[in-house]
N, CA, C and O of each residue as an XYZ file, in Angstrom:
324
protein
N     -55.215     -6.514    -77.957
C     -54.329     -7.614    -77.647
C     -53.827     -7.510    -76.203
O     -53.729     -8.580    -75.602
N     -53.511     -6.443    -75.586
C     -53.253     -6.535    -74.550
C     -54.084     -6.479    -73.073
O     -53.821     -6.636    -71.880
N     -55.698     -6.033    -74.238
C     -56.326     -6.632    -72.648
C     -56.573     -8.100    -72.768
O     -57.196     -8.433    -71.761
N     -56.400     -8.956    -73.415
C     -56.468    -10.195    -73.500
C     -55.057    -10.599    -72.734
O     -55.103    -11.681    -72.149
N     -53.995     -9.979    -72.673
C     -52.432    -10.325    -72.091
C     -53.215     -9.806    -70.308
O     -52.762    -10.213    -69.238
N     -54.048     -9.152    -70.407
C     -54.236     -8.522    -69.128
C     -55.146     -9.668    -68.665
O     -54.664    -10.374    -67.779
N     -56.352     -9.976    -69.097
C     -57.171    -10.556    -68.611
C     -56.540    -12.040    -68.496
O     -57.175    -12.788    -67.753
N     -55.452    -12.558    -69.081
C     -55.260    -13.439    -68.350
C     -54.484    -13.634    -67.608
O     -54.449    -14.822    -67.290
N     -53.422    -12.716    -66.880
C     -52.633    -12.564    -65.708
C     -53.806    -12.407    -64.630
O     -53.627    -12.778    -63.470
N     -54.863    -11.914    -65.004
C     -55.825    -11.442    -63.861
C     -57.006    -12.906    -63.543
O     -58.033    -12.606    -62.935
N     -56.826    -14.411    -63.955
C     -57.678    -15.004    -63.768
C     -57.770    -15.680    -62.153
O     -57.000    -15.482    -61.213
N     -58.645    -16.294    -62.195
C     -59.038    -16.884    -61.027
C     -58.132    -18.503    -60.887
O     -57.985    -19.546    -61.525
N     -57.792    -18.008    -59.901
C     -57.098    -19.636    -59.408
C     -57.603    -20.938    -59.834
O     -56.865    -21.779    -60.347
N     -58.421    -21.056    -59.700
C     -59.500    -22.190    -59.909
C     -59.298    -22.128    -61.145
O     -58.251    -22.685    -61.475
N     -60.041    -21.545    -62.206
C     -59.918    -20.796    -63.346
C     -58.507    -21.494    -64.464
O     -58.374    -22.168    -65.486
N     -57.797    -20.883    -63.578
C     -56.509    -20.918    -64.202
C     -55.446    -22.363    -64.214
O     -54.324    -22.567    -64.677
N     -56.703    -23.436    -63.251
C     -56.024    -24.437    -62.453
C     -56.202    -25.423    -63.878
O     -55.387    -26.129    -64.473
N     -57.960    -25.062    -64.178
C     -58.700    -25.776    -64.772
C     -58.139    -25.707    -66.213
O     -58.160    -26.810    -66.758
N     -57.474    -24.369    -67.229
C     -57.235    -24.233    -67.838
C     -55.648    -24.857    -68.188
O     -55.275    -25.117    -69.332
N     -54.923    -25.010    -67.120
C     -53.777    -25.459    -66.909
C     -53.847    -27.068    -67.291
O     -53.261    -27.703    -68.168
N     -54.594    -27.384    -66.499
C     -54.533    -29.108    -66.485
C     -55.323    -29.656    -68.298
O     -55.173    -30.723    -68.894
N     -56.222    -28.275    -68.749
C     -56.487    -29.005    -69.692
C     -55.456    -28.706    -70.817
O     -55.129    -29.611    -71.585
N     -54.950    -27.487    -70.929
C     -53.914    -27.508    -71.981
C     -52.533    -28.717    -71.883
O     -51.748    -29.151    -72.727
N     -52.749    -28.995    -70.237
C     -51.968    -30.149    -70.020
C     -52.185    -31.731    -71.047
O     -51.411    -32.593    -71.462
N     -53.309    -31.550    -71.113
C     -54.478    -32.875    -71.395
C     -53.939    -32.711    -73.030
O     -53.395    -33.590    -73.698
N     -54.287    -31.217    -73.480
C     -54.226    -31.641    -74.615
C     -52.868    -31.658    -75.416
O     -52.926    -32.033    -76.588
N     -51.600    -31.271    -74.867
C     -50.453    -31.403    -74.856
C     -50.014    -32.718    -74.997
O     -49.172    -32.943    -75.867
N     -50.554    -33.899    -74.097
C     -50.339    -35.475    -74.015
C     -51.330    -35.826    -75.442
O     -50.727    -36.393    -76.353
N     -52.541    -35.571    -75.625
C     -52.965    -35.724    -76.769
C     -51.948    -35.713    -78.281
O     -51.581    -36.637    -79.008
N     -51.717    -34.229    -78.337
C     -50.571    -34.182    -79.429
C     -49.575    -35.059    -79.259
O     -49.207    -35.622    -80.291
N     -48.940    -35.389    -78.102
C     -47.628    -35.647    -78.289
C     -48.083    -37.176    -78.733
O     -47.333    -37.612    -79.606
N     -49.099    -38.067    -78.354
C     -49.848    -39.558    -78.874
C     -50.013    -39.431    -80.277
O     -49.741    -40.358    -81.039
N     -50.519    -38.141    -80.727
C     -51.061    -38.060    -82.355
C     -49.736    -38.117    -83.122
O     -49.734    -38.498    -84.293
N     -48.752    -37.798    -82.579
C     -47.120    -36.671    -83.148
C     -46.998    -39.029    -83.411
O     -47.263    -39.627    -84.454
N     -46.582    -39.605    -82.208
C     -46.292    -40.559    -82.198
C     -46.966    -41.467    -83.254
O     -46.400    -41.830    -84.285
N     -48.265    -41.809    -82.890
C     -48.862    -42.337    -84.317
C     -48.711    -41.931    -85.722
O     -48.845    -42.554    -86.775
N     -48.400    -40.727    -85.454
C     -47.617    -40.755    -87.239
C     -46.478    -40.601    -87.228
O     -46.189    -39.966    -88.243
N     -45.544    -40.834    -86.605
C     -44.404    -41.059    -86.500
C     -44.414    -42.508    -86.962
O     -43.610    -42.863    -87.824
N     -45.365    -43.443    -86.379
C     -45.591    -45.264    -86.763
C     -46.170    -44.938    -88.357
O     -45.718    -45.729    -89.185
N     -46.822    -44.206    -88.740
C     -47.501    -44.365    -90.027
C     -46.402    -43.881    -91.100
O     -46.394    -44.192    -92.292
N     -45.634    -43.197    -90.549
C     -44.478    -43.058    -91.432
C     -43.028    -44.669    -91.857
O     -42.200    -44.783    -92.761
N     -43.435    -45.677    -90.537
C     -42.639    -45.758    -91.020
C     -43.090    -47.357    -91.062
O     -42.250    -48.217    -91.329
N     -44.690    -47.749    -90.736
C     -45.422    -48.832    -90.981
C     -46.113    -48.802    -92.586
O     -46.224    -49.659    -93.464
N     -46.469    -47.506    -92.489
C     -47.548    -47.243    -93.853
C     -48.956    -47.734    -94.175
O     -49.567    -47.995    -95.211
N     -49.251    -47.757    -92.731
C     -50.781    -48.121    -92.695
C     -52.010    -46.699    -92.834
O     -52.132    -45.743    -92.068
N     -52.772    -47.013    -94.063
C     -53.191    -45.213    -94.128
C     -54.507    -45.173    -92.468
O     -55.061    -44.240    -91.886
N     -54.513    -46.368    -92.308
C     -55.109    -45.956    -91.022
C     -54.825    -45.177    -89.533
O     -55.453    -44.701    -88.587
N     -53.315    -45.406    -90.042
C     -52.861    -44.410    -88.256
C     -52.425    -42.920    -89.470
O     -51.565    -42.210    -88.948
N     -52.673    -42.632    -90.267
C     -52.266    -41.379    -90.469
C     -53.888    -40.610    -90.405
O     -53.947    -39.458    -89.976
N     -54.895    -41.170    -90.760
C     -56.233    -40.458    -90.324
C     -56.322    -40.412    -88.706
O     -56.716    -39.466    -88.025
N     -55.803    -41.819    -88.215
C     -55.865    -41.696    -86.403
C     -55.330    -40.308    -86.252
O     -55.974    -39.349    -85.826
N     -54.176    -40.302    -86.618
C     -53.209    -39.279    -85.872
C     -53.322    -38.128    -86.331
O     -53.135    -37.195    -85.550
N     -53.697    -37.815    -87.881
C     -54.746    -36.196    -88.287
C     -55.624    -35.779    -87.234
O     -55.574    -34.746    -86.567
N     -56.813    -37.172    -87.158
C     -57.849    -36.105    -86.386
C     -57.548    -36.213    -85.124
O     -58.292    -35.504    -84.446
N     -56.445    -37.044    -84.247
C     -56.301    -36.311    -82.882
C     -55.337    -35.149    -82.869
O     -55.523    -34.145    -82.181
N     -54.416    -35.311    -83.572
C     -54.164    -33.556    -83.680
C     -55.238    -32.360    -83.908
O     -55.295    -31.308    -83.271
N     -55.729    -32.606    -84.532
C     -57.065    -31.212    -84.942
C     -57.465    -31.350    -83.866
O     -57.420    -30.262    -83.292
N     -58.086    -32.587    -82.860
C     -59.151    -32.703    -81.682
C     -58.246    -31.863    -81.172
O     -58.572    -30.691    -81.359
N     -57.110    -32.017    -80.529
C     -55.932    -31.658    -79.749
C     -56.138    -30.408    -79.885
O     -56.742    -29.846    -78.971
N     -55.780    -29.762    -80.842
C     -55.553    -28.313    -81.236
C     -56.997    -27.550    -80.941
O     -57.114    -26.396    -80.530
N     -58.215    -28.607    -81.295
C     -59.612    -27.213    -81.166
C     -60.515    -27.323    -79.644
O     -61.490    -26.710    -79.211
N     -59.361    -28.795    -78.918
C     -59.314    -28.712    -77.586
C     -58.927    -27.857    -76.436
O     -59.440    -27.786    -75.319
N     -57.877    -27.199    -76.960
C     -56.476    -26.760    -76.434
C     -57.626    -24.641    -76.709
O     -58.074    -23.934    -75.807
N     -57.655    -24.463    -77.777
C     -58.382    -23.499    -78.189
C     -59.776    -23.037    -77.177
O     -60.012    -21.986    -76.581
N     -60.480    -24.209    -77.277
C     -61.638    -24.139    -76.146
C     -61.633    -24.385    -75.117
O     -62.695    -24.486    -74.503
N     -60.338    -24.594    -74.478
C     -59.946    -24.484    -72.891
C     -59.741    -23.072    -72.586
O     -60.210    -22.554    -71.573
N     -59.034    -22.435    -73.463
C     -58.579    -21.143    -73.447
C     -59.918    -20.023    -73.522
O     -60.320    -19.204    -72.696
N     -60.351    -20.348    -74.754
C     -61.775    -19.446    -74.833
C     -62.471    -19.551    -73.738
O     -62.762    -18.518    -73.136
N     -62.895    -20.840    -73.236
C     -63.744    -20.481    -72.338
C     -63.676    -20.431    -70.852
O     -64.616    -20.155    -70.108
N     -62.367    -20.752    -70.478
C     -61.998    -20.386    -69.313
C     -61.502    -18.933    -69.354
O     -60.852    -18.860    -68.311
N     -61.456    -18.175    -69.734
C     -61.596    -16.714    -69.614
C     -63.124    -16.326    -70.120
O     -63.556    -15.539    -69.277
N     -63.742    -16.464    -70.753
C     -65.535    -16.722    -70.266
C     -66.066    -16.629    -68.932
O     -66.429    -15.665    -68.259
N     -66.013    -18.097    -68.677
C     -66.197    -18.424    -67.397
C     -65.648    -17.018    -66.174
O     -66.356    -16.204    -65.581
N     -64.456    -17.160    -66.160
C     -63.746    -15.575    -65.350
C     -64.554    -14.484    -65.617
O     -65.037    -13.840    -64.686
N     -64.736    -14.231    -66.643
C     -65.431    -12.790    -67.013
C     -66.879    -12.920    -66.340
O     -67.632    -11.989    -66.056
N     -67.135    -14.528    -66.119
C     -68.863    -14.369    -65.696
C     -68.516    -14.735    -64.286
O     -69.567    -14.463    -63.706
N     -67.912    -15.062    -63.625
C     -67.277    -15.350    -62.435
C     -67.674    -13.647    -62.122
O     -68.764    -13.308    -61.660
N     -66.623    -12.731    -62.455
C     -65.988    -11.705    -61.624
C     -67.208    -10.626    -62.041
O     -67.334     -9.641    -61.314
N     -67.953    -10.756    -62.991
C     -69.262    -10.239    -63.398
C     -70.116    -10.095    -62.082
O     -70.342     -9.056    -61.462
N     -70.607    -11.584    -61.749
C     -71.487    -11.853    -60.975
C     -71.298    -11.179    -59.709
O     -72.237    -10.607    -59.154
N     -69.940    -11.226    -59.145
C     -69.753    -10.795    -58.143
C     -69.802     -8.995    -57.548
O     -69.557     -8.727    -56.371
């Protein structure tokens, strides 16, 4: 666990820019999904509660594979070099 706490204090700027803006991305995602069922709660259309399920999951296995593979990427970055 803590070379994972290590390896990501140690990423690449770029790296870390890219990973930033997308957890950004998928942060605005959730907070749209959070909202649409916030409306399905209080419209009761079962269609915005599937909208707003699967952009949360997208959100969440978005947010996951920004992370995974921008420390990837670093590891093959600082590899190469």
């Amino acid at each position: 666990m803590q070379k994972m706490f290590f390896e990501l204090k140690n990423l690449d700027k770029s790296t870390f820019k890219i990973m930033k803006n997308g957890l950004f991305f998928c942060s605005l995602v959730t907070l749209i999904s959070i909202s649409i069922l916030l409306t399905y709660i209080f419209m009761g259309f079962s269609f915005l509660y599937y909208l707003g399920i699967t952009l949360i999951k997208s959100s969440f296995i978005f947010a996951v594979e920004f992370i995974i593979c921008g420390i990837v990427v670093d590891f093959i970055k600082k590899r190469d070099l």
